[in-house]
C-alpha positions in Angstrom: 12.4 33.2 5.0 11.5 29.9 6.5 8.0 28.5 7.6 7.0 25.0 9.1 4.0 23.7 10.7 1.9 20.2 10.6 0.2 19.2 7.7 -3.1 18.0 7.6 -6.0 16.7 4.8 -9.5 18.2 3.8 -12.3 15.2 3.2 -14.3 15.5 -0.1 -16.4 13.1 -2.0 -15.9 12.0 -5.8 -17.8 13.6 -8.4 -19.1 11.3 -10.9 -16.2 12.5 -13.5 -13.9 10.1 -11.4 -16.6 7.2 -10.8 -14.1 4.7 -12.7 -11.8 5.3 -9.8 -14.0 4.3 -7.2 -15.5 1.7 -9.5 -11.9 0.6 -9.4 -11.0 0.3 -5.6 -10.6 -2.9 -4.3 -11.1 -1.1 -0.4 -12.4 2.4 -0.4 -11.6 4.1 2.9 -14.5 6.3 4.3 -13.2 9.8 5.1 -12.0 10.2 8.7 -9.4 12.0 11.0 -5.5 12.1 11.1 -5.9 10.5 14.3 -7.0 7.2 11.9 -5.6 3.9 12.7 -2.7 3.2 10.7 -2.9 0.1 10.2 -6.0 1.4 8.1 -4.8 4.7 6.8 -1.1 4.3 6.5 0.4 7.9 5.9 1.1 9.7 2.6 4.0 11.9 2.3 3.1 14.2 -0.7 6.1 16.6 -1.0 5.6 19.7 -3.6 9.6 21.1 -4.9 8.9 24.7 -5.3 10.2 27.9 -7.5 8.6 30.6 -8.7 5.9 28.8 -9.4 3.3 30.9 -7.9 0.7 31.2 -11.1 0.4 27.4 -10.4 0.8 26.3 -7.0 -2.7 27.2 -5.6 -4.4 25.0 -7.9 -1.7 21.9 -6.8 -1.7 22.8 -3.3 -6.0 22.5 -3.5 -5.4 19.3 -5.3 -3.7 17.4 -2.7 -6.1 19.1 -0.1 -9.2 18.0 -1.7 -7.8 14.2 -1.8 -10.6 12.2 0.2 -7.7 10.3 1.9 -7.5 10.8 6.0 -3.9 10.6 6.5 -2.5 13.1 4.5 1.3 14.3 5.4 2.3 17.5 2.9 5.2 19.4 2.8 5.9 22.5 -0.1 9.6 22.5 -0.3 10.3 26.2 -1.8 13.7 27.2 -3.0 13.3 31.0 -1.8 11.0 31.9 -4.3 10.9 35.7 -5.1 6.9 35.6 -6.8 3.7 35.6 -5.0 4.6 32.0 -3.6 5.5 32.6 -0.3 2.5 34.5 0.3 0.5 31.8 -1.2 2.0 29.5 0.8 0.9 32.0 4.4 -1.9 31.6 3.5 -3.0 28.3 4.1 -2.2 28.6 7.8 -1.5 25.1 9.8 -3.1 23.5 6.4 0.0 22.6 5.1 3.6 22.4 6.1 6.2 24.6 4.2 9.6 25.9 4.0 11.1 28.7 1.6 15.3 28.6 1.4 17.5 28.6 -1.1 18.4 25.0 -1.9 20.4 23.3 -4.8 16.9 22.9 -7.4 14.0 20.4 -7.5 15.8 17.0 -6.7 17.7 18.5 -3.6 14.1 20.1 -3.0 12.5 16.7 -3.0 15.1 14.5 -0.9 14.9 17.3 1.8 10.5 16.8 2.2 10.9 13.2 2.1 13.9 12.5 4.2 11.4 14.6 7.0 8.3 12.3 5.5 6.7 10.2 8.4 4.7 8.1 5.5 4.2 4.8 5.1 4.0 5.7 1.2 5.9 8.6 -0.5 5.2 10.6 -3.6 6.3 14.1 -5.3 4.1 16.7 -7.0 5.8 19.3 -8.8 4.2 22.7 -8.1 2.8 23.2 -11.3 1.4 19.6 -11.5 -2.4 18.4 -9.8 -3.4 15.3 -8.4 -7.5 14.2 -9.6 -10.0 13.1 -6.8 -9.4 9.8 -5.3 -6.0 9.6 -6.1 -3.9 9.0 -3.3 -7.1 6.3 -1.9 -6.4 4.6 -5.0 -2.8 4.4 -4.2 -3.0 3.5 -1.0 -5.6 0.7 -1.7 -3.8 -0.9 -4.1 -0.1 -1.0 -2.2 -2.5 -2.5 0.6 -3.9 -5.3 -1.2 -0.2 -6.0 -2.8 2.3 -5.9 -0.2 4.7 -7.4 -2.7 4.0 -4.4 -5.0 7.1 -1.0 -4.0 5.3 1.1 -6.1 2.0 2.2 -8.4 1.9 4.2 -11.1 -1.2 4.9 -12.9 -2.3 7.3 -15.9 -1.3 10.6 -16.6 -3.0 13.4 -18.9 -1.0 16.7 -20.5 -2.9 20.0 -19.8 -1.6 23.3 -21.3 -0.8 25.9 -19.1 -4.8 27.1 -18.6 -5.3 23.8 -18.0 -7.1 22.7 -21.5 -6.3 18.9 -21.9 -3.4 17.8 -24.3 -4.8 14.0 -24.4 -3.1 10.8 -22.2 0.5 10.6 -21.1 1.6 7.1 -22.7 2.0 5.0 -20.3 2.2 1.2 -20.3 2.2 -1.8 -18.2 5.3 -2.3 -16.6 8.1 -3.8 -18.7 11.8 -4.1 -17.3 13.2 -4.4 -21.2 10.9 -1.1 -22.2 12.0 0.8 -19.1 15.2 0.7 -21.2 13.6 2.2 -24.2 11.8 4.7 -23.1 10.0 6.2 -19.5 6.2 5.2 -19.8 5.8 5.9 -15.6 3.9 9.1 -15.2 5.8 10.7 -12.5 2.9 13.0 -10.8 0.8 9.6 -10.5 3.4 7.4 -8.7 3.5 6.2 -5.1 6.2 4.1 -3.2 6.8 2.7 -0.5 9.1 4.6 1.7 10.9 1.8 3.0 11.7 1.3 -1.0 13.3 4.8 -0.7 15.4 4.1 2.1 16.7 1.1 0.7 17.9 2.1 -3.1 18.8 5.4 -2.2 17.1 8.9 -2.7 17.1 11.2 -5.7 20.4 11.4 -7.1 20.8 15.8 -6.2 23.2 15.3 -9.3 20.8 14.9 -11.8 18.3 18.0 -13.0 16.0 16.3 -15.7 15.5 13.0 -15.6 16.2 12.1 -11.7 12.2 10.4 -11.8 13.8 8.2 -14.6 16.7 7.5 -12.6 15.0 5.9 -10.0 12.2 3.9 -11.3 15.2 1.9 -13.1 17.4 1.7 -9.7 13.8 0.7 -7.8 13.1 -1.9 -10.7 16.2 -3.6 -10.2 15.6 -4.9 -6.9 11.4 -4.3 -6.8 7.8 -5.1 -8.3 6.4 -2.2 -10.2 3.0 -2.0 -10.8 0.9 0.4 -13.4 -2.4 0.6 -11.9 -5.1 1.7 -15.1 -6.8 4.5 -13.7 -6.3 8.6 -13.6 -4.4 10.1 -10.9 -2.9 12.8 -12.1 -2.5 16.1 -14.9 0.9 16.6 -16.0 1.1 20.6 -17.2 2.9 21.3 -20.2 4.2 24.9 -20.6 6.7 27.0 -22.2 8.8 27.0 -18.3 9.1 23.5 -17.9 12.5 22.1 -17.9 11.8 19.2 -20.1 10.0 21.4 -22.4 12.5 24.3 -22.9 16.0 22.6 -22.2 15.4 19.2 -24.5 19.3 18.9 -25.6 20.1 18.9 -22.3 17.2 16.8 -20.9 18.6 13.9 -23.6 22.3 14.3 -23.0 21.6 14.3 -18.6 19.4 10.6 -20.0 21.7 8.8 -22.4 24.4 9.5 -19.6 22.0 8.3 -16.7 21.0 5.1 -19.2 24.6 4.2 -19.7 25.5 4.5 -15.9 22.5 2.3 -15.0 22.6 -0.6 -17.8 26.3 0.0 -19.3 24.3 1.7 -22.4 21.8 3.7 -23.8 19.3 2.2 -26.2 19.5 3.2 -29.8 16.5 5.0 -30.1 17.6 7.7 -26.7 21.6 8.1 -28.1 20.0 8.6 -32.0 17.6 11.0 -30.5 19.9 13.0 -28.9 21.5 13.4 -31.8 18.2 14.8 -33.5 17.8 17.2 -31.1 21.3 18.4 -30.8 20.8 19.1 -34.7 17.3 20.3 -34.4 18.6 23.1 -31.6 21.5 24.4 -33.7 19.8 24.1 -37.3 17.6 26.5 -38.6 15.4 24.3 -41.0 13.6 26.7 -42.3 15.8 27.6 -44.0 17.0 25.2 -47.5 20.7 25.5 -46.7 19.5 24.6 -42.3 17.4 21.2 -43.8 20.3 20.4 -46.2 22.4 20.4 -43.2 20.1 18.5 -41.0 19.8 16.0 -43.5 23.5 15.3 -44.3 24.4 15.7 -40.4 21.8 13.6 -39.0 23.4 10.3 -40.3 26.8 10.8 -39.0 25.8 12.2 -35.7 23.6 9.2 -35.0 26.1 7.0 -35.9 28.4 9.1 -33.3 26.4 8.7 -30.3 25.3 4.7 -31.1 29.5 4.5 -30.6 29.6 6.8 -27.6 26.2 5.8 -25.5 25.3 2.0 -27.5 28.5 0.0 -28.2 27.6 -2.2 -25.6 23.6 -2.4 -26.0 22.6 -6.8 -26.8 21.8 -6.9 -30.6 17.9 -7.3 -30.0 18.2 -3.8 -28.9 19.3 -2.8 -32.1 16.8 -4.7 -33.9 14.2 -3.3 -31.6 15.1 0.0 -33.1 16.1 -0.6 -36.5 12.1 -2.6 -37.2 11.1 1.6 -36.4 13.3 2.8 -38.3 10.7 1.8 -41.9 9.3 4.4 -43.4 10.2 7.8 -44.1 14.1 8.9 -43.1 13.3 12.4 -41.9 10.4 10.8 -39.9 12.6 7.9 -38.4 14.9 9.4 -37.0 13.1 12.1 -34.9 11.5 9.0 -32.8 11.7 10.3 -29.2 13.3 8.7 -25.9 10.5 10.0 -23.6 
């Protein structure tokens, strides 16, 4: 089935949870219409990719809706869901702007909303993901007080799947050399400039796990990141997530995307493939599973440096091997992400 209507934003205040936000903003918009001058209130294209996500969406669709930011665009990109998300998505009326077909997954999901985006400024929230108060006003104010900035990125925290805080996503000050280590950009608290979009290309529809990766690297190449210090999103952790449940594949789709976009992985993502290769196929709870592991682990490692590394600059190797002091079992489990 297949809905579509315009998109518009609810005004709210910030509680004082969120006063570091406002006590950050260098230009804090007052609420007003869509009908905003532009020049002001640039538009926001927040796009939501959508499956069977329906235990979750209401609390990201309010999120977005409950931004105090005037010039909200939103589009829910479903892939024919076949839970309660359709009807969900009904009923919000001319609130929000949706469509439910079958499509090719999340990044073919995502190109789709922002190639229709009207925004100044783009930005994806997965369904199952929520934006804090003041978070697209801090985006916006920031991007308008540094033109020479394509996109901000701010922090992230982990919530379980009833929402209960996991603690902060680790994110860092931007750092083209640790880009190639590991992804520190919170995904659900990033906003770019559309123009940026057009120029390096959308989300590449061929990759499934780490397409957000993909393109902070391909953006960083030719653009000024920024990580702005404040909270703009929750990140949900549960046992559905991609990330979460398909972790061999999640590393083999990166080292493979890392190689393509530098000519190698580092170390520490083509040795922790390897760990998680063993870790799936193992069972160490077992004696004869850890004896396994532990004889395997070397070999394997040394397998994928050859495959993914050869070509990585020897600081990148000594940038791993410093980690790798300590206990052996303990080194090699460090993770790429």
């Amino acid at each position: 089935m297949f809905g579509f209507w315009s998109s518009a934003s609810t005004c709210s205040s910030l509680t004082g949870k969120c006063s570091n936000v406002m006590a950050f903003r260098e230009q804090e918009p007052a609420c007003a219409t869509r009908a905003s001058d532009p020049q002001i209130f640039p538009t926001v294209t927040v796009v939501t990719p959508s499956y069977n996500q329906g235990r979750f969406i209401r609390e990201t669709i309010e999120s977005v809706l409950s931004q105090d930011y005037p010039a909200v665009e939103y589009m829910v990109i479903d892939g024919d869901s076949t839970d309660e998300t359709v009807s969900i998505l009904k009923s919000y009326g001319s609130r929000i702007s949706w469509v439910s077909e079958p499509d090719r997954g999340q990044s073919e999901a995502i190109n789709k909303g922002w190639k229709r985006a009207t925004g100044e400024i783009v930005a994806w929230l997965n369904s199952d993901d929520i934006y804090l108060p003041g978070a697209i006003s801090t985006a916006v104010s920031y991007l308008q007080n540094h033109p020479d900035v394509a996109l901000i990125y701010g922090d992230g925290f982990h919530i379980s799947q009833d929402g209960t805080s996991l603690g902060r996503f680790p994110s860092e000050p931007f750092s083209a050399d640790r880009l190639k280590e590991t992804c520190f950009i919170a995904q659900p608290a990033t906003f770019v400039r559309r123009s940026v979009i057009e120029q390096v290309g959308f989300i590449r529809d061929s990759l499934r796990y780490c397409m957000d990766y993909d393109l902070w690297i391909r953006i960083s190449k030719r653009y000024r990141l920024q990580y702005v210090p404040v909270p703009l999103a929750s990140i949900r952790l549960h046992n559905d997530c991609k990330t979460v449940k398909d972790r061999v594949a999640t590393y083999a789709e990166t080292v493979r995307m890392l190689r393509s976009n530098y000519g190698y992985a580092a170390p520490r993502w083509s040795c922790g493939y390897a760990y998680r290769l063993l870790d799936a196929r193992l069972d160490r709870s077992r004696v004869w599973g850890r004896v396994l592991f532990t004889a395997s682990l070397p070999g394997l490692c040394a397998w994928n440096l050859v495959r993914f590394s050869r070509k990585a600059p020897v600081r990148e190797f000594w940038r791993w091997a410093i980690g790798l002091r300590g206990r052996y079992g303990k080194l090699l489990n460090e993770e790429g992400s």
